[in-house]
N, C-alpha and C positions, 0 to 999 in steps of 0.2 A: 448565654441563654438562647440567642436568636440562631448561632450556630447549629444548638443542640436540637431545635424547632427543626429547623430546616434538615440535618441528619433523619430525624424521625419518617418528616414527611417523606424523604425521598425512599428510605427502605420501605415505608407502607408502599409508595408507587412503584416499585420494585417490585415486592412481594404483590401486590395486584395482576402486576402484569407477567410475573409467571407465573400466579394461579391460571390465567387467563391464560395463557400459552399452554401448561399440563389439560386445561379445561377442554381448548383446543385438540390439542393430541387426543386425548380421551374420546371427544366426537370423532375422529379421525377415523381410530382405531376401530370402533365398532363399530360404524358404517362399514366398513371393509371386513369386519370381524361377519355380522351380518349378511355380508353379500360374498361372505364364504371364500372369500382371497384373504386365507389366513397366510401366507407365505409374506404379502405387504403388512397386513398387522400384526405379526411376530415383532418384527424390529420396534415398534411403537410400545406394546404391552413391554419386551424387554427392560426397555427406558423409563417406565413408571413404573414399572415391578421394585426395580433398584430402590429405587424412593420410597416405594410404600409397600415394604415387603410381604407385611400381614394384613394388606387387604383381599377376601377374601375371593372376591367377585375379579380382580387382577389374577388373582394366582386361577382362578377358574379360565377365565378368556386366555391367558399365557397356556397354562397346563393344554387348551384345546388346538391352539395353534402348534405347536408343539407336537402333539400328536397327529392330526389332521399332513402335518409336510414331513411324517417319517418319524422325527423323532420321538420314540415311541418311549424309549426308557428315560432321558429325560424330562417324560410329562408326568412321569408316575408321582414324583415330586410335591411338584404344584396344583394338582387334582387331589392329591390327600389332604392338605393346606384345605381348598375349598369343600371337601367331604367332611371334614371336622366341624364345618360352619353349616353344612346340611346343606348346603347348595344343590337341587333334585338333578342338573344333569349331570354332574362331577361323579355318583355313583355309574350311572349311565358308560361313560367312556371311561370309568378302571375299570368296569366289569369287561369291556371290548378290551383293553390292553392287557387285561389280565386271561383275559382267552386267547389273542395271540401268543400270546405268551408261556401258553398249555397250563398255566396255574388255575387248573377249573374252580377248585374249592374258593379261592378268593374271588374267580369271577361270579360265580353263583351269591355270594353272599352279598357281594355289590350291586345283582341285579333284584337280588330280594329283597335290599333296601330300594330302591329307586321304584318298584314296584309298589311298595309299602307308600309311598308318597304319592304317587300314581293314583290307587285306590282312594287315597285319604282325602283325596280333591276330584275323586269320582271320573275321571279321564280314564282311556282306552287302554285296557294292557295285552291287546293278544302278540301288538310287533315286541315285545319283553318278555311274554309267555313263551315266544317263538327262541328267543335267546337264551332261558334258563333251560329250554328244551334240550338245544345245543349242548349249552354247558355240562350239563348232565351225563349228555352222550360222550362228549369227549373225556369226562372225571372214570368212566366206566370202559372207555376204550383205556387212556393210559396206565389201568390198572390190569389188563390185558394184554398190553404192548407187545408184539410180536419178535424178539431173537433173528433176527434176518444179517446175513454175511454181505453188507454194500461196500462194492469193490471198487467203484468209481461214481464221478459226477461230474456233471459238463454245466455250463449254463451256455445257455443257446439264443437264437433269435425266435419269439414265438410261430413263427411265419410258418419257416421249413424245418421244425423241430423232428417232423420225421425222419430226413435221410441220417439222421443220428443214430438212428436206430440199426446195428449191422446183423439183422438176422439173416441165418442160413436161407437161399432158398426150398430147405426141406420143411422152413416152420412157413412159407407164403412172403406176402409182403404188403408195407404197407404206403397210399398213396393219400394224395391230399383231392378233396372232392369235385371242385374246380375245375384239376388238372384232369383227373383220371374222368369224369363224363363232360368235358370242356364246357362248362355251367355259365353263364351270363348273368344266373343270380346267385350270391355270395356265399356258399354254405360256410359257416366254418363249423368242418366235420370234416371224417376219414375216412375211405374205403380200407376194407380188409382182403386182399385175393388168397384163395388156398391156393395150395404149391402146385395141382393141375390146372390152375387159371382156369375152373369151370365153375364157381362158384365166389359169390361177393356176397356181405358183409358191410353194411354202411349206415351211416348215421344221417338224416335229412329233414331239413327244415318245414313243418307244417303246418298250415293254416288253422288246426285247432290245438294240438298239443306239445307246440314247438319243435322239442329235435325226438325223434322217432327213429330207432332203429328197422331196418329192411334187410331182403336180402336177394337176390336174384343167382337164376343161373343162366351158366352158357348153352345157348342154342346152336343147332349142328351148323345154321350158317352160319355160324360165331357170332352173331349177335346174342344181345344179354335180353333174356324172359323178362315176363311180367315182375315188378316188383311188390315185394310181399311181405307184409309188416309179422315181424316177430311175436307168434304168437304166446299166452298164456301171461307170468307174471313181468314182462318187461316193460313195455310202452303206456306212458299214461299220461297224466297231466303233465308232468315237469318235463327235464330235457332230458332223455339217452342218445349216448352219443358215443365215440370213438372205439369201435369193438374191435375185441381179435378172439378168435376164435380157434383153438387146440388143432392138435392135427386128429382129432380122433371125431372131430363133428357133432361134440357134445356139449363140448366144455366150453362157457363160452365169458369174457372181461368184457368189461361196459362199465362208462361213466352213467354217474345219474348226479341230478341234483334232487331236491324236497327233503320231504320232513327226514327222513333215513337217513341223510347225508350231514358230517358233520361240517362241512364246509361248503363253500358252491358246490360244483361236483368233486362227487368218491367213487371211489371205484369200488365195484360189484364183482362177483361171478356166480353165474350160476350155470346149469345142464339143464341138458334135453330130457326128456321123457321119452324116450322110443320108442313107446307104444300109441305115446297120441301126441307127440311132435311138437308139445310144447313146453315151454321153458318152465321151469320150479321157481320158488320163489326165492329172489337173489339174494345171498349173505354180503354185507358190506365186509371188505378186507381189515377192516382196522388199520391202527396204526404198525409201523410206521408209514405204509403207503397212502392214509388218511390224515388230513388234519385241517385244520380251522380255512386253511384255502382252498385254492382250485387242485384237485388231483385226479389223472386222465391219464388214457391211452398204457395201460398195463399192455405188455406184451411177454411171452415167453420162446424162447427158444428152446423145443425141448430137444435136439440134438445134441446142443452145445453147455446144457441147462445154464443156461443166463438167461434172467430178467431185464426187463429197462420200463420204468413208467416217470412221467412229466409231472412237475410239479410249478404252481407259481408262487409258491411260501417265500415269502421276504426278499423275491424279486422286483423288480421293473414292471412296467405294464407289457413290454414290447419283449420279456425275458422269460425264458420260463427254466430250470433247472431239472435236467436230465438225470435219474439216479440208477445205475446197474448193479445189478444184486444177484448172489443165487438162490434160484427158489428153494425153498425146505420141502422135502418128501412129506413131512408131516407137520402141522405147523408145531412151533416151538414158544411156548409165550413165557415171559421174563418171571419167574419164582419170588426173584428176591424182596427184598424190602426196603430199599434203598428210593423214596420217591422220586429224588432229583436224578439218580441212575436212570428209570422208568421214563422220566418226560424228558432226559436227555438223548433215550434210544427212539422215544417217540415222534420229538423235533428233527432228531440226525444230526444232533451237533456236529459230533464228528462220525465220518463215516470208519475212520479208524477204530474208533470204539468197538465196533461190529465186528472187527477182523479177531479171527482164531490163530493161536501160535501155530506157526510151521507150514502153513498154506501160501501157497505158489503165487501168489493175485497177480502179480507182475507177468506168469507165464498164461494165467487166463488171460489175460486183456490183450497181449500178442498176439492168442490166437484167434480173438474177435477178430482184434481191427488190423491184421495181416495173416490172415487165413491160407495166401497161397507162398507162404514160408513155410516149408518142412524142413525139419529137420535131419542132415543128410543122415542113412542107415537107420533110419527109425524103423521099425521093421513093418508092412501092414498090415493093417488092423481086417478081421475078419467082419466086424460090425462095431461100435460104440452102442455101450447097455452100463447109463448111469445109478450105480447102487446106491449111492450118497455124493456129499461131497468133496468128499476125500476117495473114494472109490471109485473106480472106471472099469470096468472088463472091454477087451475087444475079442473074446476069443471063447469056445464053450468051454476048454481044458482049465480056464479062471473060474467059473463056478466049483463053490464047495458043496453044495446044498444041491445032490441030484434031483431033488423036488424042484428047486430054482431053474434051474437048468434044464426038466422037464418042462415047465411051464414058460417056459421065455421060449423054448422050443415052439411049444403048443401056440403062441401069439401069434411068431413068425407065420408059420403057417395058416393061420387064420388069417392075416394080411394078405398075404397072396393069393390067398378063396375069394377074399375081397375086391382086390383087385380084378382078378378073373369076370368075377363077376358083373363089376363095373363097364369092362370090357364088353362084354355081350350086352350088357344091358343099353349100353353107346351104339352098338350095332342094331339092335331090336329099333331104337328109338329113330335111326337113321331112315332105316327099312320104310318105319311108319311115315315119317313124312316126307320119303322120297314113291309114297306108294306098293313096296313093292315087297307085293304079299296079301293076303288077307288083313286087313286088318282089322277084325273082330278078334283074330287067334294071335296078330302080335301085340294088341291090348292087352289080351290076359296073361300071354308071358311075360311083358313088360311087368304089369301090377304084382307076377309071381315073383319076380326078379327083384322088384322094390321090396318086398315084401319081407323078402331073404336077405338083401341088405341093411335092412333097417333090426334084424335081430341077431344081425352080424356085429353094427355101429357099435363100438365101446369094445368091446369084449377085448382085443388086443391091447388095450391099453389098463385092462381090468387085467389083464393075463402076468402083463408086466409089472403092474404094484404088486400082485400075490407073488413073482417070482423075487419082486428086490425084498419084500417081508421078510421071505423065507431064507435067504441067503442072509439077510441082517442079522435074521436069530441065530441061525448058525454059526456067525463070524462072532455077534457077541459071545455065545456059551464059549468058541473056544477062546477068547481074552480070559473070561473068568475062570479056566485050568489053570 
């Protein structure tokens, strides 16, 4: 009997003394839980979760550690566990894993619950308003999804993700902001130069609406003019930043972040107005080029027609992933009906997916990133004039479509008016600030000169969509003989 006394008493002091040790761990854990070094209170909730599987308030603090150091699909788990028990933040962060994750429908419905709890205790919802906004926009972009051919991807360091970038210099170039005006205070932003290095392109940090796009030109003593913010619909309260801008001086890519954006920053394009020099109001690209993260610095090569824009979706802090693509002449958005297709072309699982039978991609990327390998007896090329992507002419005896071939004509030569004109108008402007002349009479050639430039702007690049149309239709009518 006294045996059995003493057996008792020692398991109750046992059992005491690891309540009091889990009791322990548990203050541990959410001191640390609390002070937001969930990576230390992971291993701790792990160890009591074992034990007490269906508590609900464990699988909640678990499921958030969990998520908070990455592991984002195993917290989907233990956040349902506590969503079952109505725990208010557990809807909160599946509604965010479920947006990472492009599954907007489920994250809307999770943040319409947590909202619905929100209200019901009279607390603040515009930072949730602001999410289901999001979700929205992404549920309405992946039903959108854009059809795009992406032929490579790099991951890089975020630093110098530019020299990854191998465009011709007929499309410009682009430099890190720092570097190119040797800055002392830290932009992170990017210059854009056109291919005659007389004109720039930049994104810069300001004291009322953060990053603000500019742009300057070159002065005849090669110094860079007054800098002068982008006017009409670009700059505003949020950030624009990383632009490139076409070689036709219209068309111009740009990040933004705010309401518009469905991630930090997306990227934008919009045109000039050439009649009153300011920008339209910009279309966000959608996906694939958009998504729940940072997405920057779109660039096109239209020589070569390759694309390249930067992403930091499901990278590193210090990483950002590079993706090259070929642009589409006209966008192409996904028909089908296959959901998981759609948010698989959206995230880019795989960039294979993208790829069309029978296409070269191994022979595109040779001629990116080793450009001065030719191929001995290739015979040359009279000009490069991309119809599609499967299409190239170098020569006018390749046009079928004498309308096409009148009007690719009719470009050229408007390019070289342009040019011409440029020319003189470089000379007038010399004249003027080297004195020499009247200058009341080279003011107004000047302004005449500007004037006839700016109703020139675009039209060669207007010249060449009407020629590739016109040669398109003709190439399809003769397949369908």
């Amino acid at each position: 009997m006294k045996g059995r006394i003493k057996f008792i008493l020692l398991f109750g002091v046992l059992y005491l003394l690891g309540c009091t040790v889990m009791a322990q761990s548990l203050e541990r854990a959410r001191d640390l839980y609390k002070a937001g070094k969930y990576d230390q209170a992971k291993p701790i909730f792990e160890t009591l979760i074992k034990k007490s599987p269906n508590n609900s308030s464990l699988n909640q603090w678990y499921g958030v550690c969990l998520y908070e150091t990455g592991e984002y699909n195993a917290s989907e788990k233990y956040l349902k566990v506590a969503a079952s028990r109505k725990i208010q933040d557990s809807y909160l962060y599946l509604g965010d894993l479920y947006n990472r994750q492009y599954r907007f429908s489920d994250a809307l419905e999770n943040y319409e619950k947590y909202k619905a709890m929100l209200q019901k205790s009279k607390q603040d919802t515009e930072a949730i308003d602001a999410k289901i906004a999001k979700a929205k926009m992404g549920e309405q972009m992946v039903r959108r999804v854009e059809e795009v051919q992406i032929i490579d991807s790099m991951i890089v360091d975020k630093q110098d993700f530019f020299k990854h970038y191998k465009l011709s210099p007929e499309s410009g170039s682009l430099h890190d902001y720092n570097t190119f005006f040797k800055s002392q205070t830290k932009n992170n932003s990017s210059v854009y130069q056109n291919q005659k290095g007389d004109k720039i392109v930049y994104g810069v940090k300001t004291a009322k609406n953060g990053y603000d796009l500019m742009s300057r030109s070159r002065l005849v003593d090669d110094s860079w003019g007054e800098a002068l913010s982008l006017t009409g619909n670009i700059n505003n309260k949020d950030d624009q930043n990383f632009p490139f801008l076409l070689s036709d001086g219209v068309t111009l890519y740009y990040a933004s972040t705010g309401e518009e954006s469905l991630g930090g920053y997306d990227i934008f394009v919009t045109r000039m107005n050439l009649n009153s020099g300011n920008f339209l109001a910009p279309e966000n690209m959608g996906m694939p080029f958009n998504s729940p993260f940072n997405d920057y610095m779109m660039a096109i090569d239209e020589l070569n027609n390759i694309g390249w824009f930067a992403s930091d979706r499901y990278q590193p802090e210090d990483k950002v992933i590079i993706y090259v693509f070929i642009p589409n002449v006209e966008k192409v958005v996904y028909q089908g009906n296959d959901e998981e297709w759609a948010r698989s072309l959206g995230k880019i699982s795989s960039i294979k997916q993208t790829w069309k039978k029978n296409n070269n991609y191994a022979q595109i990327l040779q001629h990116i990133y080793n450009p001065s390998e030719v191929v001995e007896n290739e015979p040359k090329a009279d000009f490069i004039f991309i119809v599609n992507n499967q299409i190239v002419y170098t020569s006018l005896a390749d046009f079928e479509s004498k309308e096409a071939k009148d009007l690719y004509i009719k470009a050229n030569e408007c390019r070289k008016q342009i040019e011409e004109l440029e020319a003189q108008l470089s000379g007038l402007r010399e004249q003027y600030v080297n004195q020499k002349g009247n200058k009341e009479t080279l003011s107004r050639e000047i302004k005449k000169l500007e004037s006839s430039l700016v109703s020139l702007y675009g039209q060669p690049e207007d010249l060449d969509n009407r020629s590739r149309a016109a040669e398109i239709n003709v190439l399809l009518k003769q397949q369908k003989k």
